[in-house]
C-alpha positions as CSV (number, residue, x, y, z in Angstrom):
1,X,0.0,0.0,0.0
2,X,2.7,2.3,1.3
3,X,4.2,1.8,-2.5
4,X,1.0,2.5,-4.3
5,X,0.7,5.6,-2.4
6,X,4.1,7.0,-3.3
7,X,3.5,6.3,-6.8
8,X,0.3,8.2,-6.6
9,X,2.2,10.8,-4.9
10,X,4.8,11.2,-7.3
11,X,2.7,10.8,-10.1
12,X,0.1,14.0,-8.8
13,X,3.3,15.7,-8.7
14,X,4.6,15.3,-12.2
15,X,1.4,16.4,-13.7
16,X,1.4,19.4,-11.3
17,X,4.7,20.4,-12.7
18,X,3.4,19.7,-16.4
19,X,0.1,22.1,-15.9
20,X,2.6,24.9,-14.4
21,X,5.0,24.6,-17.4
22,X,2.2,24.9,-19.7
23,X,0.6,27.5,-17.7
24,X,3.9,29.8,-18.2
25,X,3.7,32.6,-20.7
26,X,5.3,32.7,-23.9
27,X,7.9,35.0,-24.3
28,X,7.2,38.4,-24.8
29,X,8.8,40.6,-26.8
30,X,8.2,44.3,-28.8
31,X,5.2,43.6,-31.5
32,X,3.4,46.0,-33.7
33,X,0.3,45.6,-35.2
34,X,-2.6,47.7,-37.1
35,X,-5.6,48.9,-35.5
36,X,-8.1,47.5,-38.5
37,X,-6.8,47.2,-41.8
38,X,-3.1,47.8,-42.9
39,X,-4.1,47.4,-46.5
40,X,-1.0,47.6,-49.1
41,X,-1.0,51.0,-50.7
42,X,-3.3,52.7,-48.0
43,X,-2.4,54.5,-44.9
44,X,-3.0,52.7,-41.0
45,X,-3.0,53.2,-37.5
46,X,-0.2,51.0,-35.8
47,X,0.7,50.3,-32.3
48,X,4.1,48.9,-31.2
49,X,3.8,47.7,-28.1
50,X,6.4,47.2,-25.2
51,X,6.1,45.0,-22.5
52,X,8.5,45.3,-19.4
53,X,10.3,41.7,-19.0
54,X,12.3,43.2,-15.9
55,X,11.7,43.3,-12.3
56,X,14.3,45.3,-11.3
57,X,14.1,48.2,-13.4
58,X,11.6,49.9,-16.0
59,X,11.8,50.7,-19.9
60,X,13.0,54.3,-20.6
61,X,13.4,54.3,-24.5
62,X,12.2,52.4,-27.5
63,X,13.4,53.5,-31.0
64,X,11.8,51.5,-34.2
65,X,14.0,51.8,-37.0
66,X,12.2,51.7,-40.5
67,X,12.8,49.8,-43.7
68,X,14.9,51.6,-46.1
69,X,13.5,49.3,-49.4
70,X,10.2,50.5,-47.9
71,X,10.3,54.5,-47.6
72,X,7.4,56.0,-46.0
73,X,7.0,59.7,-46.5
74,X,4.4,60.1,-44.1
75,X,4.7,59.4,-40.2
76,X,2.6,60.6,-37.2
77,X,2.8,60.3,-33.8
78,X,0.5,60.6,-31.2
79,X,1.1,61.8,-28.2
80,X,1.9,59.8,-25.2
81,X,1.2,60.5,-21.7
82,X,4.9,60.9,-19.9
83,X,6.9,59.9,-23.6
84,X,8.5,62.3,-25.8
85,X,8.5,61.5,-29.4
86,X,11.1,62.3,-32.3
87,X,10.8,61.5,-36.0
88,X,14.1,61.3,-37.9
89,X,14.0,61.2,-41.8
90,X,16.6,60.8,-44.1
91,X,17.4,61.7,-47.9
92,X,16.4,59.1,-50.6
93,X,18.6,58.7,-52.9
94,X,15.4,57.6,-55.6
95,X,12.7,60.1,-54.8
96,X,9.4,58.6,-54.7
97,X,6.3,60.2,-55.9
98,X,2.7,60.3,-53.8
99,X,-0.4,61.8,-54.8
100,X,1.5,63.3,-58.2
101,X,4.0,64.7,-55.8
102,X,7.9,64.1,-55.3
103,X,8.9,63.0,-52.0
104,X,13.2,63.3,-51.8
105,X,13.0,62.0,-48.0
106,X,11.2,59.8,-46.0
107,X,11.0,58.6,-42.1
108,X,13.9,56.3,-40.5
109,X,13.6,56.1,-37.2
110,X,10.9,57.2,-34.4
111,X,12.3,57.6,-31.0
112,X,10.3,57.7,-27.7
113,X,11.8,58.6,-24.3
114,X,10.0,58.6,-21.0
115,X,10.3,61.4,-18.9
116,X,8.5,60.2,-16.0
117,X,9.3,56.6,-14.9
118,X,8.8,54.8,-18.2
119,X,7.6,51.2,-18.4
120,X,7.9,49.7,-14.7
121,X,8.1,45.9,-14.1
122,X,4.5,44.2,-14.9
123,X,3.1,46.8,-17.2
124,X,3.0,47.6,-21.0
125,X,3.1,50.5,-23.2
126,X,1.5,51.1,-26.4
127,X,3.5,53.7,-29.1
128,X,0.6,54.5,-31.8
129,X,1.8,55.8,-35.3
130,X,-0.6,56.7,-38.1
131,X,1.8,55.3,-41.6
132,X,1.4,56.2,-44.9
133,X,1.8,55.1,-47.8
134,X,2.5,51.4,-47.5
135,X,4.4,49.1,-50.1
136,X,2.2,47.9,-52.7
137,X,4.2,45.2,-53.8
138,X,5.6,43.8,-50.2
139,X,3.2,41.2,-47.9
140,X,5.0,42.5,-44.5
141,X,6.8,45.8,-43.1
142,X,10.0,44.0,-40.5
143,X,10.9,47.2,-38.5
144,X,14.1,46.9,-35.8
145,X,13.0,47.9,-32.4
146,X,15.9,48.7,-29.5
147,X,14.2,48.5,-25.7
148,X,16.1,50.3,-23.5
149,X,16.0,49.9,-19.9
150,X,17.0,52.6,-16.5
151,X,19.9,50.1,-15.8
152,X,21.4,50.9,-19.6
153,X,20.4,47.1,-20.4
154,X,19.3,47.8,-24.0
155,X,17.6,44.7,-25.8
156,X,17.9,44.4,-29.7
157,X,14.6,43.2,-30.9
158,X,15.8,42.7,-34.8
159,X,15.9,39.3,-36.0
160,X,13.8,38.8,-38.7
161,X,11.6,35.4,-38.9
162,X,12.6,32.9,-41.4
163,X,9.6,30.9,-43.4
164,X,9.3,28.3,-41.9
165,X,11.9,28.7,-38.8
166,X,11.2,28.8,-35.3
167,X,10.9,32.0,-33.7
168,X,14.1,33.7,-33.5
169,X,14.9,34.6,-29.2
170,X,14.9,38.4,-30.2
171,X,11.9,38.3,-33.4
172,X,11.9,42.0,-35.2
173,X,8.3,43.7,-34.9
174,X,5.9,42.9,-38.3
175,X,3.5,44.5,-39.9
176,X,0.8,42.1,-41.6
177,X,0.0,43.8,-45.4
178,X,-3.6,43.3,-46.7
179,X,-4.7,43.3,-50.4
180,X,-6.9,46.2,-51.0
181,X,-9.5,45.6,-53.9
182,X,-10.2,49.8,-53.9
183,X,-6.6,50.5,-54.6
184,X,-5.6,48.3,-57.1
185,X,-9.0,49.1,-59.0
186,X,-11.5,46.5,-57.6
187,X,-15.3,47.6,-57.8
188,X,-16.7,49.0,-54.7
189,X,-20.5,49.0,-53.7
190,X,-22.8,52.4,-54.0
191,X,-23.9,54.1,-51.6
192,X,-27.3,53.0,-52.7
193,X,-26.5,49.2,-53.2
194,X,-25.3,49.3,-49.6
195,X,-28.6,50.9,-48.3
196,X,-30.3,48.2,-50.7
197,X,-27.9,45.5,-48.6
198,X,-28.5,46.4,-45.2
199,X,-32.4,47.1,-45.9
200,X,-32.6,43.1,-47.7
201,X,-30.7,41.7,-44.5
202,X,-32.5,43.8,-41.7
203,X,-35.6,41.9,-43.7
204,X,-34.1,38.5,-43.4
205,X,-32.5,39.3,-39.5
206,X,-36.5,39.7,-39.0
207,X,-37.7,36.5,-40.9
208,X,-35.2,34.6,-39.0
209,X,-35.6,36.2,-35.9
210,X,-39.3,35.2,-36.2
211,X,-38.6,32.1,-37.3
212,X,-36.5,31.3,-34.8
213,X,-39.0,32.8,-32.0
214,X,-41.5,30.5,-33.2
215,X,-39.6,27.2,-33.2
216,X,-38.7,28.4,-29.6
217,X,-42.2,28.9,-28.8
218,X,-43.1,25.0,-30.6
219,X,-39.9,23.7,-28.3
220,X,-41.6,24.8,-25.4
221,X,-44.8,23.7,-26.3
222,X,-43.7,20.4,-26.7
223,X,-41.8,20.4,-24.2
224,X,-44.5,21.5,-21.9
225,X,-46.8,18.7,-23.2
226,X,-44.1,15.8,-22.6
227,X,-44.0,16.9,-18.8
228,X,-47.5,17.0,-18.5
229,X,-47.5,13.3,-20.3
230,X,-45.0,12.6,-18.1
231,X,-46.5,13.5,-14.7
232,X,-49.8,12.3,-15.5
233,X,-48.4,8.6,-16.4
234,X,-46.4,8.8,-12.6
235,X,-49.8,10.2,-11.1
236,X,-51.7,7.2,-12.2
237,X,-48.9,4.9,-11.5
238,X,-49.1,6.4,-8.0
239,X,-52.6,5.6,-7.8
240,X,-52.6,2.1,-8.6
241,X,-50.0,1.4,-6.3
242,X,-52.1,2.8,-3.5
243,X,-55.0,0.8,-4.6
244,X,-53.2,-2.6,-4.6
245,X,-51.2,-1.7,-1.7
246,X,-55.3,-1.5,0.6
247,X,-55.6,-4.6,-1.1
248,X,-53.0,-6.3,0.1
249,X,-53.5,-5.0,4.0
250,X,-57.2,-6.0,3.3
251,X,-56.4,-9.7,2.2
252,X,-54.0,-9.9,5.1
């Protein structure tokens, strides 16, 4: 017995330790995504964001390095509450034209430093920039990030992934590009074919909502009835236990 119970022991113990290693988080690291679309072409709203993997100091700087195959002539910041922002461009040596104008520089780097406490252990920041225009011929934007911390420990969040690689230890923020149909010439819906849209599905939202009310109102029904079947069939069963039950203290 005393065996059986060690092995239980050690046994409850190993899968203990097997739920807390799959209960730990994955690594964290600098990441920047798109708030909605970041279609190819367009212009988007993107967030880096920063988590604080330290517990014994806090982040005080993050600077995101741009593609240089990838010029963007257009980048805004929005301000960030104890973070100062600065936007460094630098001359192209191809200009690139937008909108039928020539652009002869473009954005390569963005630099934030706290002035306040920064990042502190067990929090997160979120850098929002509004880009523009993205690469029409590119799937992804790979930006280099550099997290510094108060103890001068700076962490260099630029290895790119590989198809089909594992994650690298120190992965470089990317930025997902989606086809868009209205740049490269696709139809879009009028105004009027919209209105026409919603109007034909608010119609059949309301058959199916009725629909659906009404099969809800059979289920009960005949759910209703079954009790009732049900109760009356245990009622009478009831009865004619009784009855045979005064017979049988009658005989005896």
């Amino acid at each position: 017995m005393k065996s059986l119970t060690r092995v239980s022991v050690v046994a409850s113990t190993a899968a203990s330790a097997v739920l807390l290693l799959s209960a730990v988080p994955a690594f964290a690291h600098v990441s920047v995504s798109a708030e909605g679309v970041a279609a190819k072409g367009g212009y988007a709203t993107v967030n880096f964001k920063v988590p604080n993997e330290r517990d014994d100091a806090s982040t005080t700087k993050l600077e995101v390095t741009f593609p240089a195959d990838q010029p963007l002539a257009s980048v805004m910041t929005q301000p960030v509450p104890g973070w100062k922002a600065k936007v460094s461009k630098t001359k192209l040596k191809k200009p690139i034209e937008i909108h039928g104008e020539k652009i002869d520089e473009a954005v390569s780097k963005v630099t934030w430093t706290a002035d306040g406490k920064g990042i502190e252990p067990g929090t997160f920041q979120k850098f929002p920039l509004s880009l523009g225009q993205l690469p029409e011929d590119a799937d992804q934007m790979v930006f280099k990030a550099l997290q510094t911390y108060s103890n001068k420990e700076v962490v260099r969040w630029i290895e790119p992934q590989e198809k089909g690689a594992e994650e690298p230890d120190f992965p470089a923020p990317a930025l997902a590009l989606s086809a868009s149909d209205d740049h490269h010439g696709g139809g879009a819906a009028s105004d009027d074919d919209a209105d026409d849209a919603k109007a034909a599905g608010a119609k059949d939202g309301d058959k199916e909502t009725a629909s659906s009310k009404a099969s809800d109102s059979d289920s009960s029904d005949t759910t209703a009835r079954t009790l009732g079947i049900v109760g009356i069939v245990v009622g009478a069963a009831g009865v004619a236990f009784g009855v045979l039950a005064g017979r049988r203290r009658a005989n005896s």
